[in-house]
C-alpha positions in Angstrom: 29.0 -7.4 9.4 27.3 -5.0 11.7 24.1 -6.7 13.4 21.6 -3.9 11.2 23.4 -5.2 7.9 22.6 -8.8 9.0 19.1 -8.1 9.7 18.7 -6.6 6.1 20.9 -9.4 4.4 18.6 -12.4 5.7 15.3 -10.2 5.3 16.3 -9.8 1.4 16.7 -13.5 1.6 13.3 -14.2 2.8 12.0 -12.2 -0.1 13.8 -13.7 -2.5 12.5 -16.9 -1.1 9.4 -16.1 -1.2 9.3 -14.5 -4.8 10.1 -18.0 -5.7 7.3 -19.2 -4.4 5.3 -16.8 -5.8 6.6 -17.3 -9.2 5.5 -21.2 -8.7 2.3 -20.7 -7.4 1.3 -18.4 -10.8 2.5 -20.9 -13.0 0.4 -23.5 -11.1 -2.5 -20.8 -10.9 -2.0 -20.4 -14.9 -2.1 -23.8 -15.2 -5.6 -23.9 -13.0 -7.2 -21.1 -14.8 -7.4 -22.9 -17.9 -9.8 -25.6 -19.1 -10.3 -28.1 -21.5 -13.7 -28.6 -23.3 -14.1 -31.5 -25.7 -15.7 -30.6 -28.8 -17.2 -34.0 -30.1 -17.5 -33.8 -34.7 -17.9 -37.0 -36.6 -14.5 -38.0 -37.0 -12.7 -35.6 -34.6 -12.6 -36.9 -30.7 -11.6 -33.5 -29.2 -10.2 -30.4 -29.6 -8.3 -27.7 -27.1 -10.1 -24.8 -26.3 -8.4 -22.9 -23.3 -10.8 -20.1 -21.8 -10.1 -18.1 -18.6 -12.6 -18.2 -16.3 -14.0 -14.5 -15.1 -15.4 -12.9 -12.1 -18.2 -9.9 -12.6 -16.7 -7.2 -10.6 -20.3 -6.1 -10.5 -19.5 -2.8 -12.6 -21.2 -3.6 -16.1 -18.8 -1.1 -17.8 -15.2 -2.2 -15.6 -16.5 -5.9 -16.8 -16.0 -4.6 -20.0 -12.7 -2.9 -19.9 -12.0 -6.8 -18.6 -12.8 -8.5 -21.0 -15.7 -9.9 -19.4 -14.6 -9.6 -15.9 -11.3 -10.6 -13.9 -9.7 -13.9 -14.2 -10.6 -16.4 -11.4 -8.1 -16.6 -8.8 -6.6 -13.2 -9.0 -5.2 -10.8 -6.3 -6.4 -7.4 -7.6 -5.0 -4.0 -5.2 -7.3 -1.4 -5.3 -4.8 1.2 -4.8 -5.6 5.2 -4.3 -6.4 8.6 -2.0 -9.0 8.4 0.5 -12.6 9.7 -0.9 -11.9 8.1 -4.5 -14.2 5.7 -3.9 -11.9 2.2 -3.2 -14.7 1.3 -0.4 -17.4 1.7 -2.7 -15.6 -0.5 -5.7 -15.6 -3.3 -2.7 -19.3 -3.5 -2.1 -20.0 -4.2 -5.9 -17.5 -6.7 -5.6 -18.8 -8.6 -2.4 -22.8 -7.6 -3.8 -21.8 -9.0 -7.3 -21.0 -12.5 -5.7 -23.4 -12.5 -3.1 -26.1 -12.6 -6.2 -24.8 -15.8 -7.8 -24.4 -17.8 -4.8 -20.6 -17.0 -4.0 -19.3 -16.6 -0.1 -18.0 -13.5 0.7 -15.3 -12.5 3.4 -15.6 -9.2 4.3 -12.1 -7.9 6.5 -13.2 -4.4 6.9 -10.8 -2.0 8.8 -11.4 1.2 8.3 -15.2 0.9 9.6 -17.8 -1.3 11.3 -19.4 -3.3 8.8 -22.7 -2.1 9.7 -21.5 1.2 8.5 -20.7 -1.0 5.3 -24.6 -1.9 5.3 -25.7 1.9 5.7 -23.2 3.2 2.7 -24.7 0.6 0.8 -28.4 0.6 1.1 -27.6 3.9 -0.3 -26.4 2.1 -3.7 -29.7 -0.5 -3.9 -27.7 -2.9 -2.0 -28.7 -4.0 0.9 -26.3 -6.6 2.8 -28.9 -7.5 5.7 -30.7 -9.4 2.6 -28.1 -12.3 3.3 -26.9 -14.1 6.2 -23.9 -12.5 7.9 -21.9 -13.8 10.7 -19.7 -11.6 12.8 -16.3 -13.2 13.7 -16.0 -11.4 16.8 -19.3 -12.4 17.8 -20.1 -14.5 20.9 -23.1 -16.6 19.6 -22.4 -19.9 17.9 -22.9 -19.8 13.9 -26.4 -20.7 12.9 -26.5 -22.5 9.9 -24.2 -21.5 6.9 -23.7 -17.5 6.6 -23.6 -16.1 3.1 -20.8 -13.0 4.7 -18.3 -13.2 7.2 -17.5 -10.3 8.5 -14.1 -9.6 10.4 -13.6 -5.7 11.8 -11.3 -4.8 14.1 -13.0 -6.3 17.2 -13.0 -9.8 15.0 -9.2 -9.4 14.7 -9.2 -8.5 18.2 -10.2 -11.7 19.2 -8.5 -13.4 17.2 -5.1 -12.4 18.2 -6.4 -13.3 21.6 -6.9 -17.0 20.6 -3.9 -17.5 19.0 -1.7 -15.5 21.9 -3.2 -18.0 24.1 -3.1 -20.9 21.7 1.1 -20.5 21.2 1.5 -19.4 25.3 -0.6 -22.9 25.9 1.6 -25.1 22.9 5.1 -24.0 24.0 6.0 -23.7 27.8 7.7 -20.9 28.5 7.2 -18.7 25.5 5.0 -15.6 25.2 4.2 -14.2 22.2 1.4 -11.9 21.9 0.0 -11.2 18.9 -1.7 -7.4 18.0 -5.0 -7.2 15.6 -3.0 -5.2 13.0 -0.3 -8.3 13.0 -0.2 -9.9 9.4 -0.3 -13.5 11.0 -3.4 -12.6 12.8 -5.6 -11.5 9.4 -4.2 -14.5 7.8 -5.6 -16.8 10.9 -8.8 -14.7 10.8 -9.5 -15.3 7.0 -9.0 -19.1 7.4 -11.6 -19.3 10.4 -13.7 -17.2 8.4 -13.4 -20.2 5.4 -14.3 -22.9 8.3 -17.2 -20.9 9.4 -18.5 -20.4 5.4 -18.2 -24.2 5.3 -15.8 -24.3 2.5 -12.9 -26.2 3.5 -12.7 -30.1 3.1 -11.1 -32.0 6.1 -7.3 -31.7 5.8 -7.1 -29.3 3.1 -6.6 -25.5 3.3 -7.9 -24.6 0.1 -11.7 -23.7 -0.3 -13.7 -26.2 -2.6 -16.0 -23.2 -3.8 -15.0 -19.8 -5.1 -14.9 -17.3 -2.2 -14.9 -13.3 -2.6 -12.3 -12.0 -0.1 -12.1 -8.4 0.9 -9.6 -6.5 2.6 -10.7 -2.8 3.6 -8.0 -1.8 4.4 -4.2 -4.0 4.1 -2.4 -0.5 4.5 -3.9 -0.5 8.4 -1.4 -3.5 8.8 1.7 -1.7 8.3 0.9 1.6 8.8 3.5 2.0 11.3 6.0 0.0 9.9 5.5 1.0 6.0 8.8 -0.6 5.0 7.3 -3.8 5.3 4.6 -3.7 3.0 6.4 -5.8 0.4 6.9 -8.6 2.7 3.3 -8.5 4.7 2.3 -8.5 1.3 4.3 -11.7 0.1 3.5 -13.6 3.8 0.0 -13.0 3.3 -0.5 -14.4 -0.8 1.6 -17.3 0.1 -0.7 -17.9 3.3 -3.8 -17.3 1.9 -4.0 -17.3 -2.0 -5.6 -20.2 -3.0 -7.2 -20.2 -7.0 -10.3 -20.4 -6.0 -10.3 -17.3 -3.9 -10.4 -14.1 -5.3 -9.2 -10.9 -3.5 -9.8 -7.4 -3.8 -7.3 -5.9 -1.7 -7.5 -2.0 -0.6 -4.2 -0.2 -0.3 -4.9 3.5 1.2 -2.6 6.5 -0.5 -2.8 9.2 1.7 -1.5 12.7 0.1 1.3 13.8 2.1 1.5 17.1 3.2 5.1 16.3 5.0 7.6 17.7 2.2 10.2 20.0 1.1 10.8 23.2 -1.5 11.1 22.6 -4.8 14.8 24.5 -4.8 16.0 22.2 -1.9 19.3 20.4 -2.6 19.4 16.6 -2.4 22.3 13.9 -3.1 21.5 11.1 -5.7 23.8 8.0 -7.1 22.7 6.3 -10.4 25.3 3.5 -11.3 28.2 5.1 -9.0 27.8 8.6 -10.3 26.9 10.9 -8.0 24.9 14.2 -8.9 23.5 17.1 -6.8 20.5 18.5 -7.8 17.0 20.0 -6.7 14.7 17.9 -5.2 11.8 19.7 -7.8 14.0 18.9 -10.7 14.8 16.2 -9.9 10.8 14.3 -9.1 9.3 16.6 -12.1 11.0 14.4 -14.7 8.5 11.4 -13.4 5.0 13.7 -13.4 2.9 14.9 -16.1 2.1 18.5 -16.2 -0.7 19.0 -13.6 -0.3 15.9 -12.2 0.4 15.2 -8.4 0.1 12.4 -6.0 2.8 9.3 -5.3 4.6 7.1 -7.1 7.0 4.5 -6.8 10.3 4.4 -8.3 11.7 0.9 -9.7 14.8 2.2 -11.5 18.0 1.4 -9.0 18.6 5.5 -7.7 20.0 5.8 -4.3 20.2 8.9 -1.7 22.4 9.5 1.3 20.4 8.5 4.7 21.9 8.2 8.3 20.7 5.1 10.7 18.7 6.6 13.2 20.1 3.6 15.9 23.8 3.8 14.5 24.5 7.2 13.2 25.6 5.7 10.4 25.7 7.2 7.2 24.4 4.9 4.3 23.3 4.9 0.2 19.6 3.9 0.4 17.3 3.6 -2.6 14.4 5.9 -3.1 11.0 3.6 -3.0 9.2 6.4 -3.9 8.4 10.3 -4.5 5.7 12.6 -3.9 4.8 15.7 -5.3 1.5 17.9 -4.4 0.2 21.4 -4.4 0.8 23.3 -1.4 -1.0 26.7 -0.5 0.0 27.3 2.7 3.5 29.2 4.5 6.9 26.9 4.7 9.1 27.0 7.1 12.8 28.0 6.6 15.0 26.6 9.3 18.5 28.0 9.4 21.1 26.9 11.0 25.1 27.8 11.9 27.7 27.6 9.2 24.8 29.0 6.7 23.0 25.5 6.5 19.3 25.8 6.1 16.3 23.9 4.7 12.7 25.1 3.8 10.1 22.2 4.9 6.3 22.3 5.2 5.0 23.0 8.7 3.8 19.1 9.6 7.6 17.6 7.9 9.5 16.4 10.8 13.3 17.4 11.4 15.5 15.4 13.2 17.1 17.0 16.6 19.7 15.3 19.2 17.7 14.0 22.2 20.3 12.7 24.5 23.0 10.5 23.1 20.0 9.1 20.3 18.1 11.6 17.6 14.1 11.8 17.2 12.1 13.5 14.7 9.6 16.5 15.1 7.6 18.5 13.0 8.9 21.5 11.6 6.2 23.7 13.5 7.9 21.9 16.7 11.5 22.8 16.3 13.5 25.5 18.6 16.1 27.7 18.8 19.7 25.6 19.9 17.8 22.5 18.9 20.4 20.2 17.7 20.1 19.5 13.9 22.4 16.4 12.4 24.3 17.4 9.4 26.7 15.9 7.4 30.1 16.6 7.6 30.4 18.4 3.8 33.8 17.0 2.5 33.8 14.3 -0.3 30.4 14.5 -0.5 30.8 13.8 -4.7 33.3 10.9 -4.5 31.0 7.3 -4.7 33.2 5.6 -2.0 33.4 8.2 0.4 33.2 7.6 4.5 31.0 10.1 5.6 30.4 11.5 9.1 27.6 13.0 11.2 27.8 16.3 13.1 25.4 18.4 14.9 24.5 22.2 14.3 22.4 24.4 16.4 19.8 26.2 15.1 19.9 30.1 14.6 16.3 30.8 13.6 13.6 30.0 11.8 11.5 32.4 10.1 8.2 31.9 7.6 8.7 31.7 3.6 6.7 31.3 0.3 6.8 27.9 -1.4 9.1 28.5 -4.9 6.9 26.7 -7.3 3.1 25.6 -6.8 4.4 22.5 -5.7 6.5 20.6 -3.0 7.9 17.4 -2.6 9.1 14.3 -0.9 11.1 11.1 -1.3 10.4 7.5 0.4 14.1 6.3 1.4 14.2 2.2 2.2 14.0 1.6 5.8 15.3 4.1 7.6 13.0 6.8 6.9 15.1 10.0 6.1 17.1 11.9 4.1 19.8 13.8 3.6 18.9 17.5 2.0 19.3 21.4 1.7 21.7 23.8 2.0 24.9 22.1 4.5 23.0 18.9 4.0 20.8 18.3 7.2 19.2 15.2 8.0 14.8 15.1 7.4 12.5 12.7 8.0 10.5 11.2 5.0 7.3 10.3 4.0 6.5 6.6 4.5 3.8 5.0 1.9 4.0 1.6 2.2 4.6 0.2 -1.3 4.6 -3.5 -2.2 1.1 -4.7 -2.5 1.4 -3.7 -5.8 4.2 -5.8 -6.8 2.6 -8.9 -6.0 -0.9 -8.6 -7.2 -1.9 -9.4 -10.1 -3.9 -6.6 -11.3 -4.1 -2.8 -9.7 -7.3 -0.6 -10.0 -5.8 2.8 -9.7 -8.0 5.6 -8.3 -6.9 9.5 -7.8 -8.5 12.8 -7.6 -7.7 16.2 -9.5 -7.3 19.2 -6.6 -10.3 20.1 -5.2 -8.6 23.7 -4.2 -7.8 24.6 -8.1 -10.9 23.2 -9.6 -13.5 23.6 -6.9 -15.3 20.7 -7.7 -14.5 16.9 -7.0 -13.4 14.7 -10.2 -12.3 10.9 -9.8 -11.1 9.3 -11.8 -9.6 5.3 -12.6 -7.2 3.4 -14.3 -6.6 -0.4 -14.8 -2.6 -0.2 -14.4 -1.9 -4.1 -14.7 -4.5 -7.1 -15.0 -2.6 -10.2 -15.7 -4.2 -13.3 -18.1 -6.5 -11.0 -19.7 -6.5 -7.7 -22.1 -7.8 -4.7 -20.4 -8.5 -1.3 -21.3 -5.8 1.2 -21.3 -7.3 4.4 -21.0 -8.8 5.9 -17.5 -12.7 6.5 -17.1 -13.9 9.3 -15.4 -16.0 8.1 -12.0 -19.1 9.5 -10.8 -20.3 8.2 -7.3 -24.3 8.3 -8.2 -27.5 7.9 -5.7 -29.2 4.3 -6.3 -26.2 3.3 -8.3 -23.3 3.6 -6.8 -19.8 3.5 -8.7 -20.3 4.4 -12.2 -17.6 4.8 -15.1 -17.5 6.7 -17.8 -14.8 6.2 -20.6 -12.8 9.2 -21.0 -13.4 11.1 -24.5 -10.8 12.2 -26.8 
């Protein structure tokens, strides 16, 4: 077993460890979320009455579409392109709990939190109304703050204690831990319990309900989007507790790094192997009209190439992508008559040395070095298949085919294998996962601002678990003195 197929062998291990876990801790949180209320007659004692306990999201009609709000306890992703209004959907959250005497932790990432205050003041809320502590502040606490705020400076910090506090604990090693690292926003949202006052000597779980906010988790693997799934598991088994509830922002950014609709691409469903066009092939999973990301969970493989081994391996698609595209493509051809047509900001691979890189398309050269695959077999399930190189001839500008273009997300190593002599192309990278483990997804996505020349939100409740939700989207309007408003969609 080669040392790359080892590493992904005990990581799917740890997963599957851990999605036991998780599967334990819901039952125990199922358990918790109930209770029982004696209802005292004449000649009966008691009677069982199990209720879910709710949280006001702070959104009169989203409260609605809940059922009365979401259950205690949960993890909900608020998932979704930037500008929907995700931040926005926080601040009623954290104002919302703030009212009725709930702490708040507020791990904001994508802004200072006095930026948070601003945007809000905006909306009739107004933060500074409460006592906030900064974690990367330098002052001792004061009393008992209502928010704890941790931006990137607080995680700063706090990777700084615990670098120090491991380097201090165990001669010899040194392990220095980054702000983005997932251990360090799991040490920072425990200090930021301590500080709130709601731990009990000995015991990790907070006595009283806390609001937790992460703006954004996506920050934490944006450069290593392959492990979203398990950042995602190490921090609910770290830090879900049922008396915390989490919103939890993951940022969808439209990719503009794709392909042609007419490009060829390789794909295995239960060892048959078909070619087909990439269009084709990712229309079958969109509406008409509709654009954006999603993940795939039926088993479908494509032909990628290690970037460290050269390799050439069946990975599974985590996701696609399909958008509008208005701009020139770029047709790269190649010798031997290979060629692909990719947008101007999709990168290509090239030989650099004895290892290959990726570039953008608007980077590539002349006599660059493309790898290709080696074209015989290429239908038969259990074929070896090898890596060559081809120079490239030119590359000239082209119309898209359709309207649209398109992408796949390709497990862990990043690329596929597409177009015309099959040539090896970097992929988009999304970071799936959070999804999977929460228990309820707020889904938030704009129609194309270039066709309709206005801006329309909209929102979804994909998943809410222990309660009925609404199953139709509302339309969202972002509204002076107000802030996030729905409207149900009519018929």
């Amino acid at each position: 077993m080669t040392e790359e197929s080892s590493n992904l062998a005990a990581n799917d291990r740890y997963l599957n460890e851990l999605e036991k876990e998780l599967e334990l801790l819901n039952i125990d949180k199922g358990r918790d979320k109930t209770f029982l209320k004696e209802v005292k007659g004449e000649d009966k004692i008691s009677k069982k009455d199990f209720s879910v306990i709710r949280v006001s999201t702070g959104i009169p009609e989203l409260d609605r579409a809940l059922d009365g709000g979401i259950p205690k306890g949960s993890w909900v992703a608020i998932t979704g392109e930037p500008g929907t209004g995700k931040s926005i959907l926080c601040m009623h959250f954290a104002w919302a709990g703030l009212s009725i005497g709930d702490p708040v932790v507020y791990v904001t990432t994508e802004a200072e939190f006095r930026d948070v205050i601003r945007q809000a003041k905006q909306f009739n809320m107004d933060f500074e109304n409460y006592r906030i502590y900064d974690i990367s502040s330098s002052k001792e606490v004061s009393g008992t703050p209502q928010i704890v705020v941790v931006d990137i400076f607080g995680l700063l910090k706090i990777a700084r204690q615990i670098s120090e506090s491991i380097s201090t604990e165990s001669e010899g090693v040194r392990k220095r831990f980054a702000a983005l690292d997932i251990q360090t926003l799991v040490s920072a949202v425990h200090e930021a319990y301590k500080i709130l006052g709601v731990l009990r000597e000995g015991v990790r779980a907070p006595y009283k309900h806390v609001r937790l906010i992460i703006d954004s988790l996506s920050a934490f693997w944006a450069d290593k989007p392959a492990m979203a799934r398990k950042y995602s598991y190490d921090l609910k088994i770290s830090t879900h507790r049922e008396n915390v509830t989490a919103y939890l922002v993951s940022q969808y950014a439209m990719t503009t790094k794709s392909v042609d609709y007419t490009t060829p691409i390789i794909i295995k469903y239960n060892d048959t192997i078909e070619i087909c066009e990439i269009g084709k092939f990712v229309d079958q999973f969109f509406r008409d009209n509709e654009e954006g990301l999603k993940p795939i969970k039926t088993p479908i493989y494509t032909l990628s190439i290690s970037p460290t081994t050269l390799k050439v391996e069946w990975k599974p698609i985590r996701a696609i992508a399909r958008h509008r595209e208005t701009r020139n493509l770029l047709r790269i051809e190649l010798e031997e008559g290979r060629s692909i047509t990719i947008s101007q900001d999709h990168s290509i691979y090239i030989l650099d040395g004895d290892s290959i890189k990726p570039i953008k398309g608007s980077r590539v050269e002349n006599n660059h070095s493309i790898p290709v695959l080696v074209r015989e077999n290429i239908e038969k399930p259990n074929a070896d298949f090898e890596v060559d190189f081809a120079k490239v001839k030119r590359i000239e500008i082209e119309r898209p085919s359709t309207p649209y273009v398109y992408d796949l997300s390709v497990d862990l190593n990043e690329n596929f294998i597409a177009g015309i002599g099959w040539i090896l192309v970097h992929n988009s990278t999304f970071g799936f996962g959070l999804e999977h483990i929460a228990d309820g997804v707020f889904h938030l996505w704009m129609e194309d601002v270039e066709k309709n020349k206005e801006i329309k939100r909209y929102m979804i409740i994909k998943k809410m678990r222990m309660t009925n939700h609404t199953r139709t989207a509302f339309k969202v309007e972002i509204e002076p003195n107000k802030g996030f408003v729905l409207h149900p969609l009519t018929s």
